[in-house]
DOLOZA-313618 format. One record per residue (C-alpha): residue in three letters; x, z, y. Coordinates in nm, 3 decimals. Each point is the difference from the previous one (the first is absolute). Layout:
+-----+---------+---------+---------+
| res |       X |       Z |       Y |
+-----+---------+---------+---------+
| ALA |       X |       Z |       Y |
...
+-----+---------+---------+---------+
This chain:
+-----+---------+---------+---------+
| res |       X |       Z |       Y |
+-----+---------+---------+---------+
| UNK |   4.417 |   3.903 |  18.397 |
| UNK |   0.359 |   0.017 |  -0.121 |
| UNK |   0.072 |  -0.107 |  -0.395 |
| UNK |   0.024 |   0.336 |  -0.096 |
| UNK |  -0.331 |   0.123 |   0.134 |
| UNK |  -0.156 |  -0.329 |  -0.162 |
| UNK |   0.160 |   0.068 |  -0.345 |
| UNK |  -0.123 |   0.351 |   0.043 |
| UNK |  -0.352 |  -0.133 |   0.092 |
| UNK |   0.005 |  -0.172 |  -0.281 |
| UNK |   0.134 |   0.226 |  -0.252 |
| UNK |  -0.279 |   0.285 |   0.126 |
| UNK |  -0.254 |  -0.285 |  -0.116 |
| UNK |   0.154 |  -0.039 |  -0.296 |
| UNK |  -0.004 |   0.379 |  -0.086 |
| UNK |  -0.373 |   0.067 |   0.154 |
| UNK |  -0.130 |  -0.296 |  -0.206 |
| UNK |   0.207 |   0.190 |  -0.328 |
| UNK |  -0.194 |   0.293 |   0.134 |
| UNK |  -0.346 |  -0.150 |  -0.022 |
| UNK |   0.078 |  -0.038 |  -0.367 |
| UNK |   0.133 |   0.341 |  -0.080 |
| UNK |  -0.254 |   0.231 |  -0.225 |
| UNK |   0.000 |   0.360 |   0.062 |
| UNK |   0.016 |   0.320 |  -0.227 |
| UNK |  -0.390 |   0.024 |  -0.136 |
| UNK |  -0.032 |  -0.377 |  -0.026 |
| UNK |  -0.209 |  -0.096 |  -0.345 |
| UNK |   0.108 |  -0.282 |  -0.194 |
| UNK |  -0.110 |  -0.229 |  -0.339 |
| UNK |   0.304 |  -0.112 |  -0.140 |
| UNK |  -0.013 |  -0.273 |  -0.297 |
| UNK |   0.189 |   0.167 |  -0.222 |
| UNK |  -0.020 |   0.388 |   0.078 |
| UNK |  -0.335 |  -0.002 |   0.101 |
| UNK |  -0.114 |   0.251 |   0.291 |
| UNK |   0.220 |   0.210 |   0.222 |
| UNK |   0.084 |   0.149 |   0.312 |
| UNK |   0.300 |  -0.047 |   0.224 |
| UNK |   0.185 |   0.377 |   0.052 |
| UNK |   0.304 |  -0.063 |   0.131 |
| UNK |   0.125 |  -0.273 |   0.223 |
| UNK |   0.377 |  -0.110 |  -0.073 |
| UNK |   0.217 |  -0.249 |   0.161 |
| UNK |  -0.043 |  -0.309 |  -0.207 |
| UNK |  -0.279 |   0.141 |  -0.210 |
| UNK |  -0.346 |   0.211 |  -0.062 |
| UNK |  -0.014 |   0.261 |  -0.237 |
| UNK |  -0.311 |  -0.030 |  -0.154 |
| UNK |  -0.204 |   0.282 |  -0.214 |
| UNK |  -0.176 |  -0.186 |  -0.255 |
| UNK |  -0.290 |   0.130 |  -0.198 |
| UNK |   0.121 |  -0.137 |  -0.396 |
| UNK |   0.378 |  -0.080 |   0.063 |
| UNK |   0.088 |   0.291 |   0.228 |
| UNK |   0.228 |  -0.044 |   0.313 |
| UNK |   0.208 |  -0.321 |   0.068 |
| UNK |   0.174 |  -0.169 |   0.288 |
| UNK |  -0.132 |  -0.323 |   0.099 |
| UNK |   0.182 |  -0.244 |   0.260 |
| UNK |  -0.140 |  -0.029 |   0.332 |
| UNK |   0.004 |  -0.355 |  -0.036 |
| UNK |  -0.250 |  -0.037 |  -0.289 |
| UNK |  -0.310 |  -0.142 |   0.065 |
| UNK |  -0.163 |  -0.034 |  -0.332 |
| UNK |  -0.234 |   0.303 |   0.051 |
| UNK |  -0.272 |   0.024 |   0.159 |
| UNK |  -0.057 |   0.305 |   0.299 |
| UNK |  -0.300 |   0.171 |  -0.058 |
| UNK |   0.028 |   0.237 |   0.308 |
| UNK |   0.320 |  -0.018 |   0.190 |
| UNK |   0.097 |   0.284 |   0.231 |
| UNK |   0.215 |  -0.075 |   0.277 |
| UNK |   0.376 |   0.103 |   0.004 |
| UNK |   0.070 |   0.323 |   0.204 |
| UNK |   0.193 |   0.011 |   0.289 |
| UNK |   0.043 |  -0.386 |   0.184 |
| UNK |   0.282 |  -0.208 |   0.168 |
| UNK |   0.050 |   0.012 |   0.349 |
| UNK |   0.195 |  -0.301 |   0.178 |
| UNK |   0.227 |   0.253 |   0.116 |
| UNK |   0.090 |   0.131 |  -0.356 |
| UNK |   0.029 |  -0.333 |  -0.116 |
| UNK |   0.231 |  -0.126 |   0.290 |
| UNK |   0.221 |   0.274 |  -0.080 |
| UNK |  -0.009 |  -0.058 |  -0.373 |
| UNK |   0.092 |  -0.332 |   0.058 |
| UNK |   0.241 |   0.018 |   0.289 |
| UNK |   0.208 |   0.242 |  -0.239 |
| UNK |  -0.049 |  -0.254 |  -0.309 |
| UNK |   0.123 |  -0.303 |   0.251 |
| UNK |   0.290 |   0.227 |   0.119 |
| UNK |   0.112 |   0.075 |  -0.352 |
| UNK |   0.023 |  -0.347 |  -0.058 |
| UNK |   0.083 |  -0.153 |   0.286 |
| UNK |  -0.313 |  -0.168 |   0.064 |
| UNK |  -0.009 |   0.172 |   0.359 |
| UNK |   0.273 |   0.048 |   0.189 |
| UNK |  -0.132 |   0.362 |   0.168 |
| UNK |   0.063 |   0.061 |   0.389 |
| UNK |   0.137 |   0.314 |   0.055 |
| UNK |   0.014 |   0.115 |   0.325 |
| UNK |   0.202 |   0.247 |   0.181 |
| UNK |  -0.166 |   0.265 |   0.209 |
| UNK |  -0.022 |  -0.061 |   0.305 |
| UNK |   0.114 |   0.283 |   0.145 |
| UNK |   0.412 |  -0.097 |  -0.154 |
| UNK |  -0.097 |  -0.388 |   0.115 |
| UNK |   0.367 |  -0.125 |   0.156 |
| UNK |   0.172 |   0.344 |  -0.087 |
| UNK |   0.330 |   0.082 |  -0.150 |
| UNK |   0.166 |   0.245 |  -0.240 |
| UNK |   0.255 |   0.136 |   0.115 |
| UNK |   0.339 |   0.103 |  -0.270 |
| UNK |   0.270 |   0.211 |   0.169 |
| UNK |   0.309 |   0.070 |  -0.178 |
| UNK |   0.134 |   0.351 |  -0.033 |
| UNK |   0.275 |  -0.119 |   0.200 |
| UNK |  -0.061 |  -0.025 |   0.323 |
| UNK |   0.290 |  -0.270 |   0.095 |
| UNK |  -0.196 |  -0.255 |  -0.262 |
| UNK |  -0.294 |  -0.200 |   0.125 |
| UNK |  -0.320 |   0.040 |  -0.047 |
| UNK |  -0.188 |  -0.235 |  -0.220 |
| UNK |  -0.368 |  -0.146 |   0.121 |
| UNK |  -0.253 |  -0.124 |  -0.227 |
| UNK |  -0.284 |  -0.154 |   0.144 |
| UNK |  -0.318 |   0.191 |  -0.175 |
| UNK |  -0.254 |  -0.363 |  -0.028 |
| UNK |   0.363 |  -0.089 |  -0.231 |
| UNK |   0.050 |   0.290 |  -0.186 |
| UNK |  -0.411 |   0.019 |  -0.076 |
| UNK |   0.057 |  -0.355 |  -0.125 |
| UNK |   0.272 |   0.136 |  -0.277 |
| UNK |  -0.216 |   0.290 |  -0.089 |
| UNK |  -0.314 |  -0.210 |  -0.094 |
| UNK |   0.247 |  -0.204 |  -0.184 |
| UNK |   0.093 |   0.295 |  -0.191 |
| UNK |  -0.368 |   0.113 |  -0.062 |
| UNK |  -0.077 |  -0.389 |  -0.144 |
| UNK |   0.242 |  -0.011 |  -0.218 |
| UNK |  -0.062 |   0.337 |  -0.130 |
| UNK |  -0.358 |  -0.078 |  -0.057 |
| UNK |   0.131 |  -0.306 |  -0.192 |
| UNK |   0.214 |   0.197 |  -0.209 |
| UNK |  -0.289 |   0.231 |  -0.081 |
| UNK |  -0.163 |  -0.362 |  -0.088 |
| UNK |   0.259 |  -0.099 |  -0.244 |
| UNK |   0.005 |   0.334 |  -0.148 |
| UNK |  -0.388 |   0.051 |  -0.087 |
| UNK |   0.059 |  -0.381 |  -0.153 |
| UNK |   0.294 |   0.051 |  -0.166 |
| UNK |   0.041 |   0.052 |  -0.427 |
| UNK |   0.094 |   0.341 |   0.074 |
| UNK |  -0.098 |   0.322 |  -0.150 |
| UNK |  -0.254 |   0.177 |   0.128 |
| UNK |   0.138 |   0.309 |   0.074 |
| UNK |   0.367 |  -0.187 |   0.132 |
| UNK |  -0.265 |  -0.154 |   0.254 |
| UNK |  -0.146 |   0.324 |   0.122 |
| UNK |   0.395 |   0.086 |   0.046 |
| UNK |   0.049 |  -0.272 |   0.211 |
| UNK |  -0.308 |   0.054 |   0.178 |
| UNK |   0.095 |   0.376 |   0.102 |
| UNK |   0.319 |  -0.145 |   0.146 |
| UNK |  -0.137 |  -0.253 |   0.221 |
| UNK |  -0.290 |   0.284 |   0.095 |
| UNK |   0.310 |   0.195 |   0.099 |
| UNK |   0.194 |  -0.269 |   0.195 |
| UNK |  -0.372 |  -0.016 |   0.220 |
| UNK |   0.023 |   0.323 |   0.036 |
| UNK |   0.327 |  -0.018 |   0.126 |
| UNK |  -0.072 |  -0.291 |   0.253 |
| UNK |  -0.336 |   0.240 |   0.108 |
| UNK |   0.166 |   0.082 |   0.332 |
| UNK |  -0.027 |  -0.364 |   0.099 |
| UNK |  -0.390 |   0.015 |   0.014 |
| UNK |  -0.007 |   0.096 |   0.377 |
| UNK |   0.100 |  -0.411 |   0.038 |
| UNK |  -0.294 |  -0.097 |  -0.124 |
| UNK |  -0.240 |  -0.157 |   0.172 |
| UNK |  -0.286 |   0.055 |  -0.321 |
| UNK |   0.047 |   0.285 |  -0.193 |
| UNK |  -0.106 |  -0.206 |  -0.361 |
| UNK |   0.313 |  -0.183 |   0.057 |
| UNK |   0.208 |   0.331 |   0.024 |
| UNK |   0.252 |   0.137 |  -0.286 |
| UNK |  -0.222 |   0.249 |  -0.266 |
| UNK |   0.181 |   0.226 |  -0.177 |
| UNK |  -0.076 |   0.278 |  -0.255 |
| UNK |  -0.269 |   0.200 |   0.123 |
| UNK |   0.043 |   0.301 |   0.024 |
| UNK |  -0.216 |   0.214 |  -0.230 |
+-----+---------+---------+---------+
């Protein structure tokens, strides 16, 4: 098993054992302070919880004060193969995993071919496994920039800007996709509606 599959391994174990823990919509509760309640909405980092005296309020998922009176499992699971992609794509973001993208096979030791308009200049050839290489260069470092913009102080709405250009540039790069060996790896543009 290569380092990345074993970090994976180990990362679905960490999620599936986060899992085990999870309450679900339904689940009762007794709560020191608020008393009775019911879980009716399940957040990211916290449980919204219906209370009989204090009405609704959001408590971490990480508490561990109350005590479960009758848990209901959380809908919908993890599979190994949603959590290998979840965490391939949070590895790749920060260059935990460096991803192997691979050319298909069908342009394997093939050339592009650039002919000038006139016909006394030479042709230029570009070996296709080289210029692959310089477009999944150009798809990293977009995906970084996207990085540094979600991250960055910026306003909200200058983000979504900046997002919509980089969508476009994608786009633009769309006609690429036929090099690639896995589709998921492929240039996504705006969809068209």
């Amino acid at each position: 098993m290569n380092s990345e599959r074993v970090i994976l391994h180990c990362s679905f174990l960490i999620i599936h054992s986060i899992m085990a823990d999870l309450l679900g919509v339904g689940t009762r509760v007794k709560h020191p302070a608020y008393g009775d309640g019911v879980i009716v909405k399940v957040n990211v980092a916290a449980y919204q919880v219906s209370f009989l005296t204090y009405g609704m309020k959001n408590v971490g998922k990480e508490y561990d004060k109350w005590t479960i009176v009758e848990k209901v499992e959380p809908e919908g699971g993890v599979t190994f193969n949603d959590a290998e992609k979840a965490l391939l794509k949070i590895l790749r973001v920060y260059n935990g995993v460096n991803e192997e993208v691979e050319i298909a096979s069908k342009y394997v030791g093939g050339k592009m071919v650039l002919h000038p308009k006139d016909e006394d200049l030479k042709a230029k050839e570009i070996p296709l496994d080289t210029f692959f290489h310089k477009l999944v260069m150009v798809r990293d470092r977009l995906r970084v920039m996207e990085q540094r913009i979600n991250s960055s102080g910026l306003e909200e709405a200058e983000k979504v800007n900046l997002q919509q250009y980089i969508t476009r540039i994608y786009g633009s790069l769309t006609t690429f996709n036929v090099l690639f060996s896995d589709k998921e790896q492929s240039f996504k543009g705006e969809s068209k509606s």
